[in-house]
N, C-alpha and C positions, 0 to 999 in steps of 0.2 A: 215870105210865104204868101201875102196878101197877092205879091203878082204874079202867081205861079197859079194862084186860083183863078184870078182876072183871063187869065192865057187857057185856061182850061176850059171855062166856060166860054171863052170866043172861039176855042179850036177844041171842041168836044171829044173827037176822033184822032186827037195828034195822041201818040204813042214816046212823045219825049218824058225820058225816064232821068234828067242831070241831076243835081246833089240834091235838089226837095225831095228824094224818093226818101229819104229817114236815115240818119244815121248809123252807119255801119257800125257793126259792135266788134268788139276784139277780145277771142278766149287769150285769158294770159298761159302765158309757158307756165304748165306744171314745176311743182317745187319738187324738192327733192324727197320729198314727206310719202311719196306713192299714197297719198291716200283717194284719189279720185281720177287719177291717169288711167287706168282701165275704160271709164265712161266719158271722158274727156276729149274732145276733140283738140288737135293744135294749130285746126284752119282755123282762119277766121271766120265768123259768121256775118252773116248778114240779112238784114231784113228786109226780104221780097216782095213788099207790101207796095205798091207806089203810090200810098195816101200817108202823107207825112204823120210823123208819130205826134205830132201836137195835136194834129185835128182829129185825130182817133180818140185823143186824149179826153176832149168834151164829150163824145159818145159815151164812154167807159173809163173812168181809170185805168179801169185790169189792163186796158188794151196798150200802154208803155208797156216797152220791153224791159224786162229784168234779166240781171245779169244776177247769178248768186257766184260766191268767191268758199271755199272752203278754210280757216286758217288753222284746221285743226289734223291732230293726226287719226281723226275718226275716219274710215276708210270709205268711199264712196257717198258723203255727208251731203256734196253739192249735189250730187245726180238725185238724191233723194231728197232734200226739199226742192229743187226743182220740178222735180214730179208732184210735190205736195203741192205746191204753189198752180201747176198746172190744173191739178186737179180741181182746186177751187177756182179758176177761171183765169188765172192772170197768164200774161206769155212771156216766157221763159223762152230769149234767145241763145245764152249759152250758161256755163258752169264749170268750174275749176279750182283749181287749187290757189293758193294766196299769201306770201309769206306778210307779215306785218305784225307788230303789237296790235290788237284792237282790244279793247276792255268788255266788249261785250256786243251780240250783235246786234246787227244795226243795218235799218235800211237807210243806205245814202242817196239823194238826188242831186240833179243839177238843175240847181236855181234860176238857168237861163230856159227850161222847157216847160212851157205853162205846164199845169196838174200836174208837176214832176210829186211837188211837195204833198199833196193831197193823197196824192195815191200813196205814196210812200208811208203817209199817216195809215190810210185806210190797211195797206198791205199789216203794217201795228197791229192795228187792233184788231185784226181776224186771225195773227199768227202771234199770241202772245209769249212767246219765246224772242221775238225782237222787239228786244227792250229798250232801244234809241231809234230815232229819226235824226239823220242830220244832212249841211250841204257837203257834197261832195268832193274832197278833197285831191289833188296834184295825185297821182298816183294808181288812181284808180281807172279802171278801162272806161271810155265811152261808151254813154248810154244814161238814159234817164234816170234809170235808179238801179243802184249796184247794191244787192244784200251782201253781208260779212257775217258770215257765218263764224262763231263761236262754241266751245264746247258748252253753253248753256243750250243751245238749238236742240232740241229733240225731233225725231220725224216720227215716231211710234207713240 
């Protein structure tokens, strides 16, 4: 990242946009549950920003992308905290459905994106319905921090 910056300040007006633009995030295929397939997209998303999600990350926390995952059969669960979550300032790239056990929700990060963990805390304690923070495990889609929605999450 360091020399992406280096390259940016000696060639101010260069429009190269290769993999420092930010981690593409990926909606997972809907489960079979229809509970959020309606507002669901099955493209991929991506983040059209071309200032890498780390160094947004000093600016704001909010400004990592969140992914929320729904693993419940509450019907349109993710599209509506993702709008909660928007509304209090953080960005929400995509939302979907999610099969897995999860015990309870939980904002997950990954450990290798500075402020992944910070935010993830901060994301805690303004939505006290997620009641873990953890690192992000095998399975889960790309992106700094992936919420897991459970049926304790309320959005009302």
């Amino acid at each position: 990242m360091l020399v992406v910056a280096v390259l940016a300040l000696r060639h101010p007006t260069s429009k190269s946009t290769g993999s420092a633009t930010g981690t593409p995030t990926h909606t997972p295929t809907s489960s079979s549950s229809g509970s959020d397939t309606s507002r669901s997209s099955s493209a991929p998303a991506t983040h059209s920003s071309s200032v890498p999600a780390t160094s947004r990350a000093v600016n704001s926390p909010k400004a990592l992308p969140l992914i929320v995952l729904n693993t419940t059969t509450i019907n349109h669960l993710a599209a509506d905290a993702a709008a909660l979550f928007t509304g209090a300032g953080w960005t929400v790239t995509s939302h979907a459905n999610y099969t897995n056990n999860i015990v309870s929700t939980c904002a997950y990060y990954d450990p290798s994106v500075a402020g992944a963990q910070a935010a993830a805390t901060l994301l805690q304690s303004e939505f006290s319905d997620i009641l873990r923070v953890k690192p992000k495990f095998a399975g889960l889609p790309a992106g700094p921090i992936v919420v897991v929605l459970t049926s304790n999450f309320k959005t009302a």
